[in-house]
N, C-alpha and C positions, 0 to 999 in steps of 0.2 A: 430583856430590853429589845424592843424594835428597830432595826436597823434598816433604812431606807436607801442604798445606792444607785451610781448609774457612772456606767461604762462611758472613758473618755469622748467615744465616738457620738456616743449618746447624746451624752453633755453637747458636743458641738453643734448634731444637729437640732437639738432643742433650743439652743439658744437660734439658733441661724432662725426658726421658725417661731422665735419669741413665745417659746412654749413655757409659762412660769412655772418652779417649782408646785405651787400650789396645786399645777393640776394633776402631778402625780401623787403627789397627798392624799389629795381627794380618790385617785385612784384605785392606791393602798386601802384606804380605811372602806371603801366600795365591796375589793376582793375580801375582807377582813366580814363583811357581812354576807358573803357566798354570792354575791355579783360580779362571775369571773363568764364573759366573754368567751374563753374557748380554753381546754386544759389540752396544750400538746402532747403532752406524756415526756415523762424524764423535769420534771418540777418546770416545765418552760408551760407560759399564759400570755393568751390573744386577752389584751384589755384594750378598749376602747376610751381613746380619751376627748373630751369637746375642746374644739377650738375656740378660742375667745372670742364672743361675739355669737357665736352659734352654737347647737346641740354635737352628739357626739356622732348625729348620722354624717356629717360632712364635716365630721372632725379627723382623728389621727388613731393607727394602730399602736401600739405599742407592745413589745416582746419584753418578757422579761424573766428572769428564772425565780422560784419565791418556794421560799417555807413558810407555809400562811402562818402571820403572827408573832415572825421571826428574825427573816432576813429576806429582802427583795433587794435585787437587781434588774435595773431595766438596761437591756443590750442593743435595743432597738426599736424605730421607730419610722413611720411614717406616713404621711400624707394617704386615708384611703382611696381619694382619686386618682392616687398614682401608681398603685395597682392594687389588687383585691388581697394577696398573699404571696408567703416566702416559697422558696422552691422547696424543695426535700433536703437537697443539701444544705442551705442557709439553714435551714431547721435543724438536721445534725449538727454544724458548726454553733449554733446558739445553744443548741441544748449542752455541748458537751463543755464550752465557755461557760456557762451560767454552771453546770453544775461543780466545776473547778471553782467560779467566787462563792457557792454557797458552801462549799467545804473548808474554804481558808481559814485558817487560824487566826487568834487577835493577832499575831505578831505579823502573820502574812498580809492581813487587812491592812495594819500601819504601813508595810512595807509599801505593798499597791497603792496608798493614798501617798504616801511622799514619791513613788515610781509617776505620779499624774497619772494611774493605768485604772483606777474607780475612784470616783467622789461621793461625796454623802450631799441626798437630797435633805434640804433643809424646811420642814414640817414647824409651822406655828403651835404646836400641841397647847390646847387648852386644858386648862386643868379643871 
């Protein structure tokens, strides 16, 4: 089963930017066909998502840690006019975040959704 999350922080600034679930759906199911934007290395991915109303060039970054197929978390995000990229450090601190939620257990995963410390993106899945 496919499991779609995103880090509280996440969550706040996607809403703050009215960024709807959907587009990380669409996101997911993008890397899911091998249109992955940049591979950091340590399971963390530069995806690129479009802002509403426009394409994804003057849309938003998004970081996220993922076992294609499996388990995604996205840890961050933002605006790419607001800068091009994370520093070295931000990149160590998400890689080593992201790869602490892709190792959680089921019981740790309920623990972190009732802690409000990861929510679950919620996908229309068609059948």
């Amino acid at each position: 089963m496919k499991h779609i999350l995103k880090r509280k922080d996440f969550a706040r600034w996607q809403g703050a930017e009215r960024l709807p679930d959907a587009a990380l759906c669409k996101a997911v199911k993008e890397m899911e066909s091998g249109l992955i934007d940049a591979d950091l290395g340590g399971f963390l991915y530069k995806k690129r998502v479009a802002r509403s109303g426009s394409g994804k060039s003057g849309g938003y970054r998004t970081l996220l840690s993922a076992r294609i197929g499996n388990r995604y978390v996205f840890l961050h995000g933002f605006p790419k006019s607001d800068k091009a990229n994370i520093t070295q450090d931000e990149k160590r601190a998400l890689q080593y975040a992201g790869k602490t939620f892709l190792e959680l257990s089921a019981e740790a995963l309920s623990k972190a959704f009732q802690a409000g410390v990861l929510m679950e993106v919620h996908c229309e899945q068609a059948h």
